[in-house]
N, C-alpha and C positions, 0 to 999 in steps of 0.2 A: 537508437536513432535510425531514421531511416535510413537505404543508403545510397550515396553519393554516385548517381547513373543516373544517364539519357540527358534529358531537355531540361535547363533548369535556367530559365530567364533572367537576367536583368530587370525586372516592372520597373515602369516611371512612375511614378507618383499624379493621379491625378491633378489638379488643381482646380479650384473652380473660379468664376469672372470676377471676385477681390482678390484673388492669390492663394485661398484657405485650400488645406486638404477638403478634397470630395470625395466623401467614404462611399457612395456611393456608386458613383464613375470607379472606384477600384476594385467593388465587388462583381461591376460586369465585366472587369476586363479579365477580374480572376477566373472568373466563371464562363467566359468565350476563350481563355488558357486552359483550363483545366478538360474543357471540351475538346480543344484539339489534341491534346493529351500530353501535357509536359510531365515532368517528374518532378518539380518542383518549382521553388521559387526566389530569387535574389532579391530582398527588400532592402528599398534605401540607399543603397550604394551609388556609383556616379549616373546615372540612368534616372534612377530615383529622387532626385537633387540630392543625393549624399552627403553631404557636412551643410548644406546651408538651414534645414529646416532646424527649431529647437529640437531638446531631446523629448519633450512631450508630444511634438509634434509628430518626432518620428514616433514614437510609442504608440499614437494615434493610430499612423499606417499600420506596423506592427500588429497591433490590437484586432483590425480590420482582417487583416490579410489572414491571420490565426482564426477568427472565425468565420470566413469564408473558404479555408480549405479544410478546416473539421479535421486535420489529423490525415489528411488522405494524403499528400505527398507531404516531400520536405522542404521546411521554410527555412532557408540563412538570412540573416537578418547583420546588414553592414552597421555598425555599433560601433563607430570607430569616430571621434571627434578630436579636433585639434586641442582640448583642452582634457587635458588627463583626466580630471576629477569629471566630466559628461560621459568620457569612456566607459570610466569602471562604476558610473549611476546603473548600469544596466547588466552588473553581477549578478545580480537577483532577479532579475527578470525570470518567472516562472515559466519553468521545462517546457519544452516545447522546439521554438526555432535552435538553429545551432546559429553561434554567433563568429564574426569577423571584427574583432575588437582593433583592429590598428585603423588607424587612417589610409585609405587609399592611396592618397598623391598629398608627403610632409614637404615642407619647403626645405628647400637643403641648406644646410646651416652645418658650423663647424667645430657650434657648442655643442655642451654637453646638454644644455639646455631642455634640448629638445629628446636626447637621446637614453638621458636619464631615467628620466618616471618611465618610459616605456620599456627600461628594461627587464624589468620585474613582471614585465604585463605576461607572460606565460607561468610563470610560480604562481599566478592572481587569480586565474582563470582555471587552473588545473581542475576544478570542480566542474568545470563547464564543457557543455560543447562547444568548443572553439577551433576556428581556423585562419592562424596568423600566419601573414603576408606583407606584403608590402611592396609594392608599386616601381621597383628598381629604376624605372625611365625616367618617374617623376624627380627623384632626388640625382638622378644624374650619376649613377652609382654602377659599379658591374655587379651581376646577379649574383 
């Protein structure tokens, strides 16, 4: 894996004038980033409309942003949805990005509900590049 230094963006997600990803518009923006010289790159996360696009959608971006940076910096790819079973659809996702599998910002809640399925989520990923976190301000919690 690459490693983990310097500049490594947040990208938005383009859109285009119905709402669709525009692969297009994200390979210039990868491409006037990767000129200014970042070290990497953040996909999909809050920046990148983060939980609202589907997960093909986001695989779309994904997809995009993996061959427009050809392996030359490192791509983390936010892979973290409020619905357990869209999380771990992207276990397999072929090598490459390193992934952030938890949800950015969980609603705080005081079941187990929520606390559950995600507690397994680092035994799940152990095969992976992964980097779990989790949002301490959004649930209202001390770090």
């Amino acid at each position: 894996m690459k490693e983990l230094k310097g500049i490594l963006p947040a990208i938005v997600t383009p859109l285009d004038k119905s709402g669709d990803f525009d692969p297009e518009a994200m390979r210039k923006i990868i491409h006037h980033q990767l000129q200014a010289g970042v070290h990497g790159f953040y996909v999909c996360g809050g920046t990148g409309e983060g939980l609202l696009p589907t997960v093909e959608e986001r695989q779309a971006v994904l997809e995009t942003v993996l061959d427009e940076v050809r392996n030359r910096v490192l791509v983390i790819a936010h892979v973290g949805a409020l619905q357990t079973a869209d999380t771990l659809s992207w276990r397999n996702t072929p090598a490459g990005p390193a992934l952030t599998p938890l949800p950015h910002c969980r609603p705080r809640t005081s079941s187990n509900r929520t606390r559950r399925p995600l507690s397994g989520t680092k035994r799940r990923w152990q095969r992976r590049r992964a980097f779990l976190y989790s949002c301490t301000t959004c649930l209202n919690a001390p770090a």
